[in-house]
C-alpha positions in Angstrom: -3.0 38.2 64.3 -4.2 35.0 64.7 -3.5 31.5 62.7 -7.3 32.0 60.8 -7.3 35.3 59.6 -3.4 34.8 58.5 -4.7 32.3 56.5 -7.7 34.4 54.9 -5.1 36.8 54.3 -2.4 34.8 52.4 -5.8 32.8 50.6 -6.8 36.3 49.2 -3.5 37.7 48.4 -3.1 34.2 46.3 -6.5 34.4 44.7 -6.6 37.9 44.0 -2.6 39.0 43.6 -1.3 40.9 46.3 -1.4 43.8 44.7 -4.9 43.7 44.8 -5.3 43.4 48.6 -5.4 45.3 51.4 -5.6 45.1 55.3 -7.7 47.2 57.4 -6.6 46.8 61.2 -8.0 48.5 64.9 -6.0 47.1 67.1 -6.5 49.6 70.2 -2.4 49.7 70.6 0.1 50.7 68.5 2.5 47.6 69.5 -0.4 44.8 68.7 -1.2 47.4 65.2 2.4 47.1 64.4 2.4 43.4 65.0 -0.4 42.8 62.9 0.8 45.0 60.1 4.2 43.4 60.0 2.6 40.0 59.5 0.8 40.6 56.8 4.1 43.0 54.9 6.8 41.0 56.5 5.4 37.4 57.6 4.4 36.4 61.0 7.6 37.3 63.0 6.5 34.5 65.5 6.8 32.1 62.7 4.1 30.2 63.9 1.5 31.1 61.4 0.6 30.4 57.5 2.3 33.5 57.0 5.6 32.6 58.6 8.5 33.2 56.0 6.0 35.1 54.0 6.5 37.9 52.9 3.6 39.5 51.4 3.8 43.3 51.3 0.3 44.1 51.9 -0.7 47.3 52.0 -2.0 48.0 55.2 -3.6 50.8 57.5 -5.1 51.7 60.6 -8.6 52.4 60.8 -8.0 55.5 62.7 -4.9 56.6 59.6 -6.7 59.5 57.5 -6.3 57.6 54.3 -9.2 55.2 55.9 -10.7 57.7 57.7 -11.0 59.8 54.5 -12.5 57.1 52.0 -15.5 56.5 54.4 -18.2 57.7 55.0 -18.2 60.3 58.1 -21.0 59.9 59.6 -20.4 55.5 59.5 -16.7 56.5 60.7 -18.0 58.0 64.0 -20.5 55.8 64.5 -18.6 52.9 64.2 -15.0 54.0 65.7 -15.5 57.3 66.5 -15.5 57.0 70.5 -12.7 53.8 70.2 -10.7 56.9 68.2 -11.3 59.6 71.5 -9.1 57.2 73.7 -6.7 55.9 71.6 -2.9 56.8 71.1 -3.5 57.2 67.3 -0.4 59.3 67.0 1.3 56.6 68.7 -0.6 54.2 65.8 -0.2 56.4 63.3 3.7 56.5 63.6 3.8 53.0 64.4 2.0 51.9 61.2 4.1 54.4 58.6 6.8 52.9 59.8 6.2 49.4 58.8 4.7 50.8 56.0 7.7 52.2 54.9 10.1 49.5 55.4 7.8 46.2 54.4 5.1 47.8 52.3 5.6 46.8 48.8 2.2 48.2 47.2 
């Protein structure tokens, strides 16, 4: 994730209470979707980033994860990501982001 949308993230969780937020990513790997999610539940594990030594506890999905996939509309879904979601690993994502879920998730 990179330095600007760390800091939109850590601007909204301050404005609008973590609690209240949540991140939405499609990375097309589960390594750079796990990444991503542990910044924004963890801090940036680069510690190079506004969200270094922050540790938010977003909640955070996968745009592919049925708890996203379920609260839009299905006809936007597949136009939008439903051929990215035919060649993807989204097990592989799935897996990856329950994990961090369940160990940095606080909300």
């Amino acid at each position: 994730m990179d330095l600007e949308n760390q800091k939109r993230v850590k601007d909204a969780a301050d404005e609008f209470g973590a609690e209240n937020v949540m991140v939405f990513i499609g990375a097309s790997e589960a390594e750079s979707a796990g990444l991503a999610a542990e910044t924004v539940t963890a801090g940036d594990p680069t510690f190079a980033g506004p969200l270094a030594g922050v540790a938010l506890g977003l909640a955070v999905y996968h745009v592919v994860e049925s708890e996203f996939k379920d609260a839009v509309d299905a006809d936007i879904f597949e136009d939008q990501i439903g051929m990215m979601e035919m060649v993807l690993n989204v097990d592989e994502i799935v897996e990856e982001m329950r994990s961090i879920r369940s160990e940095f998730c606080k909300f």
